[in-house]
C-alpha positions in Angstrom: 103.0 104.9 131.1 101.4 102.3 129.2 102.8 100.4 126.0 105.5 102.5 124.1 106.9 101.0 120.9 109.7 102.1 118.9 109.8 101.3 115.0 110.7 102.7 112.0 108.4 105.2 109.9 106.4 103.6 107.0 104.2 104.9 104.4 101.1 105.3 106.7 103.2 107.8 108.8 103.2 111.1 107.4 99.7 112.1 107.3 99.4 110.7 111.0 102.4 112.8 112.4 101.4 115.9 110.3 97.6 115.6 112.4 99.3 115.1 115.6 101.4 118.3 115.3 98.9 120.7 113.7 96.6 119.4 117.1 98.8 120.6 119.0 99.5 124.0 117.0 102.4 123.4 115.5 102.5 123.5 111.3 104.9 120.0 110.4 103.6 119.7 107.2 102.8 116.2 105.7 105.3 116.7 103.0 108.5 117.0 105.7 107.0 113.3 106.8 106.8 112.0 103.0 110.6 113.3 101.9 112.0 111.6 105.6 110.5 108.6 104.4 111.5 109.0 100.8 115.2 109.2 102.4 114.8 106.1 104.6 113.6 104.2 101.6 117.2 105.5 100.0 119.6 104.9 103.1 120.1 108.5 104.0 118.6 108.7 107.2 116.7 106.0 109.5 113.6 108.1 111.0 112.3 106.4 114.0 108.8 106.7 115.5 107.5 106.6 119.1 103.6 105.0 119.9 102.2 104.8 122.5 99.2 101.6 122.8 99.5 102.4 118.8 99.1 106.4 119.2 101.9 108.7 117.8 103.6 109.7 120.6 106.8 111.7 118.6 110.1 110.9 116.1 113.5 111.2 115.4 115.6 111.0 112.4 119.0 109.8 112.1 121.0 111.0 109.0 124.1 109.2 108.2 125.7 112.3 106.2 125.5 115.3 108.2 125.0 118.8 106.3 127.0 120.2 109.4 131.0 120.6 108.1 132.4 119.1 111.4 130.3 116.1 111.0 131.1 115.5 107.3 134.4 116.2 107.9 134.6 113.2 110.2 132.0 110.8 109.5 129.6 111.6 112.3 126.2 110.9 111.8 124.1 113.1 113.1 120.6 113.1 115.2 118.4 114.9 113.7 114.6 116.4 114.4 113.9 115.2 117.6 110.6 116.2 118.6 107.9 114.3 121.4 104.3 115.4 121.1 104.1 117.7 124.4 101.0 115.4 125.9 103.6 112.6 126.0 106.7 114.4 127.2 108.4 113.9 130.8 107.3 109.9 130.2 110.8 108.4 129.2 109.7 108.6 125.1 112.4 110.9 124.0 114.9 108.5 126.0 113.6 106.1 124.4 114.2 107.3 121.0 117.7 108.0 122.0 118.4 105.0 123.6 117.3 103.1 120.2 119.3 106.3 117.8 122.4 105.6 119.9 121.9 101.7 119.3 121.6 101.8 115.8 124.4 104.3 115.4 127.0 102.2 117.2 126.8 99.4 115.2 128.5 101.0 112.2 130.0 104.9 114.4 131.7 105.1 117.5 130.3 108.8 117.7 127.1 110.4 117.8 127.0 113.8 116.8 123.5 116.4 117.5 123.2 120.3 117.4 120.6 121.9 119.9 118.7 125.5 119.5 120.1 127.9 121.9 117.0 129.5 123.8 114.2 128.8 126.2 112.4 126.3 123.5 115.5 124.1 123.8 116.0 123.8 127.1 114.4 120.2 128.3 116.6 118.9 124.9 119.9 120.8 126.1 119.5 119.0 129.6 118.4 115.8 128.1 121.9 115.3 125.9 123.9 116.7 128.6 122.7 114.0 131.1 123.2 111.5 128.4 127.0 112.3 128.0 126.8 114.3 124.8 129.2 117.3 125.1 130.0 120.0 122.9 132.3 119.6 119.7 134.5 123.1 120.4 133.6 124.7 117.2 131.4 127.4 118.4 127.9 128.1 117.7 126.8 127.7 114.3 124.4 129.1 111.6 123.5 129.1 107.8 126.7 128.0 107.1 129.0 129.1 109.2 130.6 129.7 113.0 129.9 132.8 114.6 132.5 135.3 115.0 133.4 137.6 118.5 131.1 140.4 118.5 129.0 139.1 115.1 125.1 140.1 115.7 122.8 137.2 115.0 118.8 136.7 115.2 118.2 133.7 117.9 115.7 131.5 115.9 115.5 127.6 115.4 118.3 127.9 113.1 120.9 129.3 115.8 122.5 125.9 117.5 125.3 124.7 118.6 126.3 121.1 118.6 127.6 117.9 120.5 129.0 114.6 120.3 129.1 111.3 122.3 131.7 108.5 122.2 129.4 105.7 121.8 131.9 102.8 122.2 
């Protein structure tokens, strides 16, 4: 693989990373990019991009106030977004961007915390923070807002996840 770089997103990003996705066929609209780096700019998340010899190869964010109640509730901060355009996938870059989410966070956490979709889609992720330690957090699987009960019907969709943690030190 040639020259990766990790650094984080600026104000030339958003367009860029928009146009990469929507190449591929997937709608990320410019205006998700724009808010991340809105929040960056504010301390709420770091959002971490992945080039490859200066191409946009795929992102991450790290949010330092999870919106997911176990999270809060103990001062995990939470991975976030994790995405790798598919032309540069199975070439270390999502490691990568974990290696360097998992730095930054243990400088001021000793725990990582990620949720993961629950289907097919999700399955190179799942497998990825397995392998990297991360282990579920015994709540359940979670949506909109809340655990899901013994016999509850759901839709399986994006928003259907459950998540993990990591002792990072």
């Amino acid at each position: 693989m040639n020259k990766t770089t990790i650094r984080m997103m600026n104000d030339n990003d958003p367009e860029r990373i928009s146009e990469a996705f929507r190449i591929q066929g997937w709608d990320k609209p410019t205006d998700q990019y724009v808010k991340y780096e809105e929040e960056q700019k504010n301390g709420k998340i770091v959002s971490l991009i992945a080039e490859v010899e200066g191409d946009f190869a795929g992102y991450v964010n790290i949010a330092w106030e999870s919106n997911y109640p176990y999270f809060k509730e103990n001062n995990i901060p939470e991975i976030q977004d994790f995405n790798v355009l598919i032309k540069y996938r199975r070439h270390g870059i999502g490691t990568m961007l974990m290696d360097k989410c998992e730095e930054i966070i243990g400088e001021r956490f000793e725990i990582s915390g990620l949720g993961v979709g629950l289907f097919g889609d999700y399955g190179a992720a799942q497998s990825l923070y397995v392998h990297r330690g991360y282990v579920p957090d015994s709540k359940g699987i979670y949506k909109h807002g809340g655990y899901i009960q013994y016999g509850q019907e759901v839709v399986v969709d994006d928003d259907l996840n459950m998540y993990f943690v990591k002792k990072l030190r």
